[in-house]
TORKOL-4160 file (C-alpha; in steps of 0.2 Angstrom, whole numbers, padded with zeros to 4 digits, m for minus):
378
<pt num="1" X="0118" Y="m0031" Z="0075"/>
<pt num="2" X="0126" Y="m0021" Z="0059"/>
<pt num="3" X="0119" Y="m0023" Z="0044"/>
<pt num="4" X="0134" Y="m0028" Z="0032"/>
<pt num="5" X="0134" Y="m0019" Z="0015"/>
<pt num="6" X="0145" Y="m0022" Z="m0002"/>
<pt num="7" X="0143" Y="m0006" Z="m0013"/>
<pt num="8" X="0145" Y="m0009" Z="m0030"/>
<pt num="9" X="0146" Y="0005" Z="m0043"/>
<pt num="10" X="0160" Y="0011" Z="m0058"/>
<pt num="11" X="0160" Y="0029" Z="m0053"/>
<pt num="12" X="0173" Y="0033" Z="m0039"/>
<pt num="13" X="0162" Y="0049" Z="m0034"/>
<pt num="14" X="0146" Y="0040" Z="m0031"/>
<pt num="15" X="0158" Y="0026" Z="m0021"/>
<pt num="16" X="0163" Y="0039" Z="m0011"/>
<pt num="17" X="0148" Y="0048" Z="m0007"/>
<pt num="18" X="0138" Y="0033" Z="m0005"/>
<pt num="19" X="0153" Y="0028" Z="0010"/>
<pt num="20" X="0151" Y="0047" Z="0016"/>
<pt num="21" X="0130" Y="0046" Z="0019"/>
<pt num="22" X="0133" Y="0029" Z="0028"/>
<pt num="23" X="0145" Y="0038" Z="0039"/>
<pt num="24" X="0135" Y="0054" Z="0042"/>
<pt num="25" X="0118" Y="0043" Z="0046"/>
<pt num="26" X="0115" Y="0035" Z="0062"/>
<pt num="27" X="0112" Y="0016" Z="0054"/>
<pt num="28" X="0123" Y="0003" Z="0063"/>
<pt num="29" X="0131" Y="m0004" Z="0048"/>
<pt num="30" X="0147" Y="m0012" Z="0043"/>
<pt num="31" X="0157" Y="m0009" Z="0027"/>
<pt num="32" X="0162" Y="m0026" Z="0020"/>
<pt num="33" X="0167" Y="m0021" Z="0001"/>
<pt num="34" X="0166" Y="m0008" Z="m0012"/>
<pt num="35" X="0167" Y="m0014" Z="m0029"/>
<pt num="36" X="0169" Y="m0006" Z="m0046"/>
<pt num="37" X="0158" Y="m0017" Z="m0056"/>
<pt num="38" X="0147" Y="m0035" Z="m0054"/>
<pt num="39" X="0159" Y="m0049" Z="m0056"/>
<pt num="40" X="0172" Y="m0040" Z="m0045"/>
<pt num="41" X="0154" Y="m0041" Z="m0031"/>
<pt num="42" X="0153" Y="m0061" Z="m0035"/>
<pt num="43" X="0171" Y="m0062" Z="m0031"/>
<pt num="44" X="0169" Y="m0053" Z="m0013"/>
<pt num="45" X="0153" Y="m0064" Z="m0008"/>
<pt num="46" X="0164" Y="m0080" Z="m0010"/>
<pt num="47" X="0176" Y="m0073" Z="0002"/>
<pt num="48" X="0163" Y="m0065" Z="0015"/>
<pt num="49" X="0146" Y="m0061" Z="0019"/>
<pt num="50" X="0134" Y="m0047" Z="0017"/>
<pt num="51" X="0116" Y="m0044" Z="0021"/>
<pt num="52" X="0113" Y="m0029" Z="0009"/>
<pt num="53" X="0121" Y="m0026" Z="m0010"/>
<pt num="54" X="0119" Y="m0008" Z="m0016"/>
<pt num="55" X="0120" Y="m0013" Z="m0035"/>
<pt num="56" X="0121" Y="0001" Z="m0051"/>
<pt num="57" X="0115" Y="m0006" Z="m0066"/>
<pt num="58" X="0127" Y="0002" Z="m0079"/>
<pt num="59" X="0143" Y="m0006" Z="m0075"/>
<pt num="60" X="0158" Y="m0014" Z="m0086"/>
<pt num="61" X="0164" Y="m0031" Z="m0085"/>
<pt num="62" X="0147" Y="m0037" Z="m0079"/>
<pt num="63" X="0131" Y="m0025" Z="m0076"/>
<pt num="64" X="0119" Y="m0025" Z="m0061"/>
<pt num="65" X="0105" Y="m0036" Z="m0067"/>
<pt num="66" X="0119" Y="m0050" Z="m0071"/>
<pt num="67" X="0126" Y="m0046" Z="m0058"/>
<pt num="68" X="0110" Y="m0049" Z="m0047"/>
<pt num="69" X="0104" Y="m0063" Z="m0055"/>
<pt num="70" X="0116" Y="m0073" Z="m0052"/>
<pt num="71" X="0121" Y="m0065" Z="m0035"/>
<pt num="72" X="0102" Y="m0072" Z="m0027"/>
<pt num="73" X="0105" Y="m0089" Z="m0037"/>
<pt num="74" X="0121" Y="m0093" Z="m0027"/>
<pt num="75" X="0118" Y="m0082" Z="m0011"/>
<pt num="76" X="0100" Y="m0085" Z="m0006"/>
<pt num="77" X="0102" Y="m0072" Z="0009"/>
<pt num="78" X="0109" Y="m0058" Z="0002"/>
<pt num="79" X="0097" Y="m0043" Z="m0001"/>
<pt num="80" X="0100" Y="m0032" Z="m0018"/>
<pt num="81" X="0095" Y="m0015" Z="m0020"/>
<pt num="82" X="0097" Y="m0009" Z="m0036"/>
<pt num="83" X="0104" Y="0011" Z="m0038"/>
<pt num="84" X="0100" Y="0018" Z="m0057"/>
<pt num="85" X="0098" Y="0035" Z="m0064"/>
<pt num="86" X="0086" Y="0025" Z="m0077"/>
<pt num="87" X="0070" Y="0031" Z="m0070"/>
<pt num="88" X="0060" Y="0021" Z="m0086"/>
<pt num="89" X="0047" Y="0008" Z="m0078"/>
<pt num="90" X="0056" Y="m0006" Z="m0091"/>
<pt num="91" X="0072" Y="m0003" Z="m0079"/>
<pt num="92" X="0060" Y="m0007" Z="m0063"/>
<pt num="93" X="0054" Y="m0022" Z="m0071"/>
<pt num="94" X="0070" Y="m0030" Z="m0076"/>
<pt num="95" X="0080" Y="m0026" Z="m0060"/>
<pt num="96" X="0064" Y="m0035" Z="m0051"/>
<pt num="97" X="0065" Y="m0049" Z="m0062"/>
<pt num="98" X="0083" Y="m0051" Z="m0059"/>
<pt num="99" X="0081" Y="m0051" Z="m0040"/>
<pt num="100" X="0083" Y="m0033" Z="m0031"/>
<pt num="101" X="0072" Y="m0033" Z="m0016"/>
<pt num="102" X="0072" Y="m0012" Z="m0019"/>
<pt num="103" X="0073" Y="0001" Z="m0032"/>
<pt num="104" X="0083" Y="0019" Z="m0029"/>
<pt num="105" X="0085" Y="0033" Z="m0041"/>
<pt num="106" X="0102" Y="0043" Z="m0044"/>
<pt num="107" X="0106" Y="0055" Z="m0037"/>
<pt num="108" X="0105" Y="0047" Z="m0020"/>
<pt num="109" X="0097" Y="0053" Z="m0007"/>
<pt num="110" X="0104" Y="0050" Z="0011"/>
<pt num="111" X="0088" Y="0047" Z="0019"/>
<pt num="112" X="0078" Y="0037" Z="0006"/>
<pt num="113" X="0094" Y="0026" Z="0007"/>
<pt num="114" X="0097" Y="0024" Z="0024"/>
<pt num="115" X="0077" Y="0019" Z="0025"/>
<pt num="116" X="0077" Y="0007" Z="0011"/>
<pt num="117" X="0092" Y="m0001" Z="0018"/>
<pt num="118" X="0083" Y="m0005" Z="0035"/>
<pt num="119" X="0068" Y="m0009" Z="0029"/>
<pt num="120" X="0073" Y="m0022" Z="0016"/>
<pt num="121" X="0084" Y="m0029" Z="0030"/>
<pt num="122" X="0073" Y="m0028" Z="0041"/>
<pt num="123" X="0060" Y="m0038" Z="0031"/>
<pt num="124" X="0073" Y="m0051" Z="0028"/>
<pt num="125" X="0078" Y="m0053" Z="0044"/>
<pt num="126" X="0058" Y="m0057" Z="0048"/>
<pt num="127" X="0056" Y="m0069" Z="0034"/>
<pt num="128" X="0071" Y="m0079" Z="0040"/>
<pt num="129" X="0063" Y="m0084" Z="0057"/>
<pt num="130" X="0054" Y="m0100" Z="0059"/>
<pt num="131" X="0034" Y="m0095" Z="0057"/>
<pt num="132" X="0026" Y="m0096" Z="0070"/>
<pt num="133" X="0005" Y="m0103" Z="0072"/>
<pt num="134" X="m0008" Y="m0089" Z="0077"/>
<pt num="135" X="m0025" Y="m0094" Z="0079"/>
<pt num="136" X="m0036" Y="m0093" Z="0064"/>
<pt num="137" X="m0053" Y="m0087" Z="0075"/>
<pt num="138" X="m0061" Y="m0074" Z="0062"/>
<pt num="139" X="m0069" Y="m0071" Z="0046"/>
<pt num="140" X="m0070" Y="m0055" Z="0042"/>
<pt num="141" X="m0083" Y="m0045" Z="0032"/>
<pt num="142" X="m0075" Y="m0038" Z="0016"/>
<pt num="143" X="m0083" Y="m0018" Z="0013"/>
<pt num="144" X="m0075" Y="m0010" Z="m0001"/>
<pt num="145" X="m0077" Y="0008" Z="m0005"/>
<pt num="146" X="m0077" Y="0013" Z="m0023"/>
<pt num="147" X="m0082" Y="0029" Z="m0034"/>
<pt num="148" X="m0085" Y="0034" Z="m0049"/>
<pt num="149" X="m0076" Y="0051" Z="m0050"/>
<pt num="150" X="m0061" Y="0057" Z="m0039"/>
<pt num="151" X="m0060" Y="0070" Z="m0028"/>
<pt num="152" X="m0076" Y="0064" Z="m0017"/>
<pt num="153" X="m0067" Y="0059" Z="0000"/>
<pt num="154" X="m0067" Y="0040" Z="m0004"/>
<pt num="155" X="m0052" Y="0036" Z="0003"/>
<pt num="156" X="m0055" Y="0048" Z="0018"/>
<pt num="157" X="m0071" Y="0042" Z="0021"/>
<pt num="158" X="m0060" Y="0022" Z="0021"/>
<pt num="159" X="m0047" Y="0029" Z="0032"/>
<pt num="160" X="m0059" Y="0035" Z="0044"/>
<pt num="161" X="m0072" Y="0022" Z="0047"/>
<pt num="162" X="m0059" Y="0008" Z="0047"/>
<pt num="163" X="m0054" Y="0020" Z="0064"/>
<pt num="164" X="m0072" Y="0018" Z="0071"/>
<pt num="165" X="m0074" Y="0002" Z="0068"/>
<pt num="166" X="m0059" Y="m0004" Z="0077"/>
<pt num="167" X="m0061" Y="0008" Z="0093"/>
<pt num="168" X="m0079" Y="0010" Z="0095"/>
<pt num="169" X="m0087" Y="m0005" Z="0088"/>
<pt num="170" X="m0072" Y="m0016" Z="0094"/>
<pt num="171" X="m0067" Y="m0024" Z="0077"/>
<pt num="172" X="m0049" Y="m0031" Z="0073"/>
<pt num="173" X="m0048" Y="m0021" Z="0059"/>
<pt num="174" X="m0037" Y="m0021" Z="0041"/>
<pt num="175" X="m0037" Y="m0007" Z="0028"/>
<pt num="176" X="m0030" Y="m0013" Z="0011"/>
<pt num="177" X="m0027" Y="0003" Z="0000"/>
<pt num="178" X="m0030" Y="m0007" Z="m0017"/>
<pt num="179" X="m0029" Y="0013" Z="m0028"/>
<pt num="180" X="m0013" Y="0001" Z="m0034"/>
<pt num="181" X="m0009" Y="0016" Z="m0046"/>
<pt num="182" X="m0012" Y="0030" Z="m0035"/>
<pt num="183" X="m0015" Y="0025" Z="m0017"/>
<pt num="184" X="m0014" Y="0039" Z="m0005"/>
<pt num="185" X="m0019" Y="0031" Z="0014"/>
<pt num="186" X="0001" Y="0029" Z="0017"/>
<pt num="187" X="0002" Y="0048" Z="0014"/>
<pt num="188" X="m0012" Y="0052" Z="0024"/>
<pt num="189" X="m0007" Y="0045" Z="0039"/>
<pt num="190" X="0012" Y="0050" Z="0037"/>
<pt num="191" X="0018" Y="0033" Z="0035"/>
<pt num="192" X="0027" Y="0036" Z="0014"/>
<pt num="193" X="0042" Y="0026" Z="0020"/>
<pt num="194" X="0032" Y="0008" Z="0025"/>
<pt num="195" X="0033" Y="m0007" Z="0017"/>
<pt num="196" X="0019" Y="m0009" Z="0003"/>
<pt num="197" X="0011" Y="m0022" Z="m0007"/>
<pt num="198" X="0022" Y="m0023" Z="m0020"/>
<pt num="199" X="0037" Y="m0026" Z="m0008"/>
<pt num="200" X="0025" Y="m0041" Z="m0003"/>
<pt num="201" X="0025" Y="m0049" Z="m0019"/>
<pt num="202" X="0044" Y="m0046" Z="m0024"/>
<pt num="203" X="0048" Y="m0059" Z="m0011"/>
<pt num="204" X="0045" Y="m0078" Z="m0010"/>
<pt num="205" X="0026" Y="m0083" Z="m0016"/>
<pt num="206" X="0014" Y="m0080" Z="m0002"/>
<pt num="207" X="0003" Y="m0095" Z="0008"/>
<pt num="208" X="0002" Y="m0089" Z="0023"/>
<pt num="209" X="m0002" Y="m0075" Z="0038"/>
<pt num="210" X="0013" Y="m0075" Z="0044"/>
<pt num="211" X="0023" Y="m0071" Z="0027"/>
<pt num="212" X="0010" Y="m0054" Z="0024"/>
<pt num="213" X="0014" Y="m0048" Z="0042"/>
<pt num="214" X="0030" Y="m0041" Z="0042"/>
<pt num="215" X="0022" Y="m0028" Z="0025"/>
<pt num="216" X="0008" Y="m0022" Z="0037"/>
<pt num="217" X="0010" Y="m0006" Z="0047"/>
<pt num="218" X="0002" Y="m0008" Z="0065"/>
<pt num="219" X="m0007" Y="0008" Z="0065"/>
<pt num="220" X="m0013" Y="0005" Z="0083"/>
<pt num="221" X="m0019" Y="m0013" Z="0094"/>
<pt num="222" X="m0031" Y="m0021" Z="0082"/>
<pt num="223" X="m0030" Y="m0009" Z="0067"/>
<pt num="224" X="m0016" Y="m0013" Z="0053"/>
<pt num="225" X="m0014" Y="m0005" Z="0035"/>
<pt num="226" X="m0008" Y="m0013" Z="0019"/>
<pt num="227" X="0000" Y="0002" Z="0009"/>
<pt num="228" X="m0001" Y="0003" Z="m0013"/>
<pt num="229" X="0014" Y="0004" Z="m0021"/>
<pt num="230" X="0025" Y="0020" Z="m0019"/>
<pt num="231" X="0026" Y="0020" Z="m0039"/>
<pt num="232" X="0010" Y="0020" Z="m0053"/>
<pt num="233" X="0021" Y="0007" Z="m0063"/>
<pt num="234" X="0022" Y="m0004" Z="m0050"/>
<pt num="235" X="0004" Y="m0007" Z="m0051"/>
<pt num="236" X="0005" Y="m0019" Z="m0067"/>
<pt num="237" X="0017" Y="m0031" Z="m0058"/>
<pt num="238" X="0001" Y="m0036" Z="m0047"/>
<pt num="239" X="m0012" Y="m0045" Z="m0052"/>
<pt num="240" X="m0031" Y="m0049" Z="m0047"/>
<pt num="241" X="m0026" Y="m0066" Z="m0042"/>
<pt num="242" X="m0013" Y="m0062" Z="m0030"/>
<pt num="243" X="m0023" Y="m0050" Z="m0022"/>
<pt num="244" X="m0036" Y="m0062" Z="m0020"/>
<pt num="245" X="m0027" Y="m0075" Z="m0012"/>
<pt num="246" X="m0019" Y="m0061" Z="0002"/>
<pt num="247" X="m0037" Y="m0057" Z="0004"/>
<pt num="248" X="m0042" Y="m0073" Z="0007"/>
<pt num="249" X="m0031" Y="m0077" Z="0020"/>
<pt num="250" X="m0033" Y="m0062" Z="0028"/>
<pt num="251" X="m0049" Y="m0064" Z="0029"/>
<pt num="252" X="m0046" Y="m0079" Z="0044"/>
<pt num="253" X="m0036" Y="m0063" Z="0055"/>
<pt num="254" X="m0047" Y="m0050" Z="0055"/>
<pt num="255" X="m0066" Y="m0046" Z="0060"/>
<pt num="256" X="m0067" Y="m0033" Z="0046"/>
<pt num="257" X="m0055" Y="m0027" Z="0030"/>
<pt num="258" X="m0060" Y="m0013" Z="0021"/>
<pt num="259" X="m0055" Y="m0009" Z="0005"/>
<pt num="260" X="m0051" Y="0007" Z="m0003"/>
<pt num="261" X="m0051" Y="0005" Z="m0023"/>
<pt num="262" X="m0046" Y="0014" Z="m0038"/>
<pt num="263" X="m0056" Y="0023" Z="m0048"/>
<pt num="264" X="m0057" Y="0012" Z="m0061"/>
<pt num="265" X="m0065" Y="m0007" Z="m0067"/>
<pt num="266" X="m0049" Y="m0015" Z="m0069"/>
<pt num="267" X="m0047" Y="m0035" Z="m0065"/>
<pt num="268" X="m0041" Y="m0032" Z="m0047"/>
<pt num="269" X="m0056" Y="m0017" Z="m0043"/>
<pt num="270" X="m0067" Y="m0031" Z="m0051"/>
<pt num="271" X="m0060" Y="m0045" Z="m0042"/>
<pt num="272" X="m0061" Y="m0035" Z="m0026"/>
<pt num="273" X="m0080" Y="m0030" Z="m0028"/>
<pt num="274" X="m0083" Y="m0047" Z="m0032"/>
<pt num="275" X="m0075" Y="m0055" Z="m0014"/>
<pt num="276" X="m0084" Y="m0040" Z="m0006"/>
<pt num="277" X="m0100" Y="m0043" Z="0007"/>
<pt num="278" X="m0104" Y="m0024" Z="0004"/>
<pt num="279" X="m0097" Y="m0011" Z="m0009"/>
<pt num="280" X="m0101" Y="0005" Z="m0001"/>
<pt num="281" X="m0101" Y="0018" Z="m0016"/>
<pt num="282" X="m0095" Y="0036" Z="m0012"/>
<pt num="283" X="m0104" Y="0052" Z="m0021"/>
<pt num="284" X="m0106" Y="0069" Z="m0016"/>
<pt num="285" X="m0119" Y="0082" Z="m0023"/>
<pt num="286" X="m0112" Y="0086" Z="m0038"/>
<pt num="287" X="m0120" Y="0084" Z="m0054"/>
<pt num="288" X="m0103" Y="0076" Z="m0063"/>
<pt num="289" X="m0101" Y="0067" Z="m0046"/>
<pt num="290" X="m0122" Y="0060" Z="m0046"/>
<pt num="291" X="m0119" Y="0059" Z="m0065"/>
<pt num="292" X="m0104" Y="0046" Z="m0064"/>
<pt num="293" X="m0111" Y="0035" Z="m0049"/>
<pt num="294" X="m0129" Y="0035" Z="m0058"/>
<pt num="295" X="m0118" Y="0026" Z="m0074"/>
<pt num="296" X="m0106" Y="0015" Z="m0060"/>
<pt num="297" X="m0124" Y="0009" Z="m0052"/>
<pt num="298" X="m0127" Y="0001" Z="m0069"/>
<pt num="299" X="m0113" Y="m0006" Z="m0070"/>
<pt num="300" X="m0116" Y="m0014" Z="m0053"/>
<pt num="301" X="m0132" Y="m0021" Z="m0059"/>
<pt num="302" X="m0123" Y="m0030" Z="m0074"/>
<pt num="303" X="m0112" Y="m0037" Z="m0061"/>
<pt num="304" X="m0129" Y="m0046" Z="m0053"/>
<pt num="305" X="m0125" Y="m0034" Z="m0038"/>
<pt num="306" X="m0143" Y="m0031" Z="m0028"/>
<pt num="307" X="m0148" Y="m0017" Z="m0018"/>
<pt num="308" X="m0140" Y="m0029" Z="m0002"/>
<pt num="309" X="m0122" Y="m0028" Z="m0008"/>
<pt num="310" X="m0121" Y="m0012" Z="m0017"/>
<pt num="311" X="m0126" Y="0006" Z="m0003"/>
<pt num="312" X="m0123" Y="0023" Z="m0006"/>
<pt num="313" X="m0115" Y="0037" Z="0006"/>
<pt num="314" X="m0115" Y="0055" Z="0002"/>
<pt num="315" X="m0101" Y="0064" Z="0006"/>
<pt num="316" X="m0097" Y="0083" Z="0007"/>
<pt num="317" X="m0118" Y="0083" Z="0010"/>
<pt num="318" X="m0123" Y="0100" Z="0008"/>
<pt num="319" X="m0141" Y="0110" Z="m0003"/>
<pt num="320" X="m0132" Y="0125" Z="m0004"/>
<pt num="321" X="m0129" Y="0124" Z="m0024"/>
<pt num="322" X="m0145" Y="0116" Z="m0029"/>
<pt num="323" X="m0146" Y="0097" Z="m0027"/>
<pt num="324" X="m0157" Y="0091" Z="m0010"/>
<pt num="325" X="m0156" Y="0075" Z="m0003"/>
<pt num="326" X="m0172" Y="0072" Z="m0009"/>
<pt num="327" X="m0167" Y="0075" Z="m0028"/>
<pt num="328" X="m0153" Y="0059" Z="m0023"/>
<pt num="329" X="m0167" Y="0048" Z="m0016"/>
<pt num="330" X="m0177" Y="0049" Z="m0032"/>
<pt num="331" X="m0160" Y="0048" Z="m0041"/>
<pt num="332" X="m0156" Y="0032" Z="m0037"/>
<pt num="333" X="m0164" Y="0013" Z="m0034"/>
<pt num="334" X="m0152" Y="0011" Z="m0022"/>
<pt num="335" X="m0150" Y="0013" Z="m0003"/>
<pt num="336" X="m0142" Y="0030" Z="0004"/>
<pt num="337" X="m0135" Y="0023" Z="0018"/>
<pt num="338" X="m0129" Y="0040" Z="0026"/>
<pt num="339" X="m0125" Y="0059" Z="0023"/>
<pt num="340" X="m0108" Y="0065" Z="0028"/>
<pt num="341" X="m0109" Y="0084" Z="0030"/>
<pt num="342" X="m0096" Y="0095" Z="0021"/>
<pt num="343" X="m0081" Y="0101" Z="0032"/>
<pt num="344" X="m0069" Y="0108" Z="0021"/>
<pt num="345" X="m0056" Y="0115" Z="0033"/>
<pt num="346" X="m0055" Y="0099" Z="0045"/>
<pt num="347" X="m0052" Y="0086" Z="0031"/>
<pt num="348" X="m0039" Y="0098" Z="0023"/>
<pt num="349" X="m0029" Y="0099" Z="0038"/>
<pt num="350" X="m0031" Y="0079" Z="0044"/>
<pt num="351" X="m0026" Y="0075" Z="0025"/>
<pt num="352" X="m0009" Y="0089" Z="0025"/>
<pt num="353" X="m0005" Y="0085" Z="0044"/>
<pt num="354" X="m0006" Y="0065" Z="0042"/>
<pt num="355" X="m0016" Y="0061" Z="0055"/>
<pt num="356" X="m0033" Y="0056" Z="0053"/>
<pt num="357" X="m0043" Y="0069" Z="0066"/>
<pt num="358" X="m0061" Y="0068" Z="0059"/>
<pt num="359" X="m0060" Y="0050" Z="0066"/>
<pt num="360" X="m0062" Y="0059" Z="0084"/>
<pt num="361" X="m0076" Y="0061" Z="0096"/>
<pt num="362" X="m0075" Y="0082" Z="0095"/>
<pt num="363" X="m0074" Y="0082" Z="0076"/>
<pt num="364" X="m0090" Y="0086" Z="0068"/>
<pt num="365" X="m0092" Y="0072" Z="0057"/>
<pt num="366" X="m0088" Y="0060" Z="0069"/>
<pt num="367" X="m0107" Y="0057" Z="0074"/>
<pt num="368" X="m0114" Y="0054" Z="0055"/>
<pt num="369" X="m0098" Y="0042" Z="0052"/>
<pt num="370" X="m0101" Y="0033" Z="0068"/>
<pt num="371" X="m0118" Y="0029" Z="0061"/>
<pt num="372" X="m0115" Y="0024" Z="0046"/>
<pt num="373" X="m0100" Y="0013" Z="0053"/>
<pt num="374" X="m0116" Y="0006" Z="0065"/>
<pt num="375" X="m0127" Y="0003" Z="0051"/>
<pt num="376" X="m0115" Y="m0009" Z="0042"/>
<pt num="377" X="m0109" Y="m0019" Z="0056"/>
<pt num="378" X="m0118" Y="m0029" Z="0061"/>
């Protein structure tokens, strides 16, 4: 079925290219109107239909966000993507608020805009449909991996044991990249153009699985993934409460969810420790890296987190510079649940390539993963 589009900007040239990228692209589209500012677009919806509004905001007459506003107030099923060369957070905030479901920078580009247009179609076309019932059979054990310093393969380490759990240990798995700021599991499995949690929460209020699917990716059978935000700023229109309601409706879909969090104690990291059965913390041998967990395993203990909910793993496990497993031992009251050994050039290409190879049975840290996936499912 075309996607019917109204394209609503004052500048003839960006009209025109904008009609020119549609034509060129392979979407299956139909041109309903092209306007030259906001009320002219009101005037079109009450003469025919349109699934997608490209919007500018900078218009005379009546600008984009009026526009909007009153464009999802009196046609509930049109979607409104706003164009802007305002690149200023406050400009994101305002066309959200408004209504847009999506958010793209001038100058245009074709791609970007042809994706954006079928994924926010796309979306809406899913919420639309009646929900259906899925059985509620699981509740899932909540691990999140957390560190104290970047740089020490957390979200690597995430990425990959969420893999083993699901295909050797058989687990219906969820990864939920909750680094809101700067969340990089989309990037490292190629996936930059999914739908995110921010998406999520642009829509309607949330109660129920059914609303979340259509913003997970299906990675494979029994494994999905819940993106972060394409944008930093995007990360204060979420807060620790809406994350823990997701979470705890989730939690009824999947044998395990694993979390990958910032680097940070902010209210939804916090909120995400505190829902967790296990907080696996992720170190390597470094002194800065020993140094910082040492303080975050204080923190941990003011949290009244024991030695059953809070374990550490060592990655990038190596004696060559100094610092022996047995120096970590003494180091620290709690458990070392596992060392991963370093493997500089295979994480480097899995991370650059997109796709997660350390996760397979000829890479040479799929043993020690294996077992420290074993070790904490149970």
């Amino acid at each position: 079925m075309a996607i019917k589009i109204i394209i609503v900007d004052d500048v003839l040239e960006m009209r025109e290219m904008i009609v020119k990228m549609l034509a060129s692209s392979e979407l299956v589209y139909e041109l309903v109107g092209i306007c030259g500012n906001g009320q002219e677009a009101l005037d079109l919806m009450k003469k025919t239909k349109a699934d997608i509004v490209l919007m500018d905001i900078n218009m005379p007459v009546m600008n984009g966000l009026e526009a909007t506003q009153l464009m999802v107030e009196n046609f509930p099923h049109v979607r409104v993507i706003m164009m802007s060369v305002q690149h200023e957070s406050e400009y994101l905030k305002k066309a959200m608020l408004a209504g847009a479901k999506a958010y793209i920078m001038k100058p245009v580009d074709m791609d970007e805009l042809v994706e954006t247009i079928k994924t926010t179609y796309e979306r809406h076309q899913y919420l639309d449909k009646p929900l259906s019932v899925e059985t509620q059979s699981h509740d899932a054990t909540l691990i999140s991996f957390f560190s104290a310093k970047g740089g020490v393969g957390k979200s690597m380490l995430a990425l990959n044991s969420s893999l083993i759990i699901n295909e050797k240990l058989k687990k219906k798995t969820l990864l939920v990249d909750l680094d809101l700021q700067f969340g990089d599991l989309a990037l490292m499995v190629n996936k930059q153009n999914e739908l995110t949690i921010k998406e999520m929460f642009d829509d309607s209020p949330i109660t129920n699985y059914e609303e979340i699917k259509p913003y997970l990716h299906n990675f494979r059978d029994g494994f999905d993934m819940l993106f972060a935000p394409k944008d930093p700023e995007s990360a204060e229109y979420i807060s620790s409460e809406q994350v823990k309601s997701i979470l705890m409706i989730l939690k009824k879909y999947y044998d395990v969810i694993i979390i990958d969090t910032g680097v940070n104690y902010n209210e939804v990291t916090l909120n995400a420790l505190d829902l967790s059965d296990l907080i696996v913390i992720v170190t390597n041998l470094e002194v800065t890296g020993l140094k910082n967990t040492k303080l975050s395993l204080k923190v941990m203990q003011s949290l009244n987190y024991d030695e059953t909910k809070v374990k550490l793993l060592v990655n990038m496990a190596h004696e060559k510079f100094g610092v022996t497993k047995a120096n970590v031992q003494k180091a620290f009251s709690f458990d070392v649940i596992g060392y991963i050994p370093e493997d500089i050039k295979l994480v480097r290409n899995a991370i650059n390539t997109g796709i997660p190879t350390i996760a397979t049975k000829s890479s040479s840290l799929y043993k020690p993963l294996l077992s420290f996936c074993q070790s904490i499912i149970k």
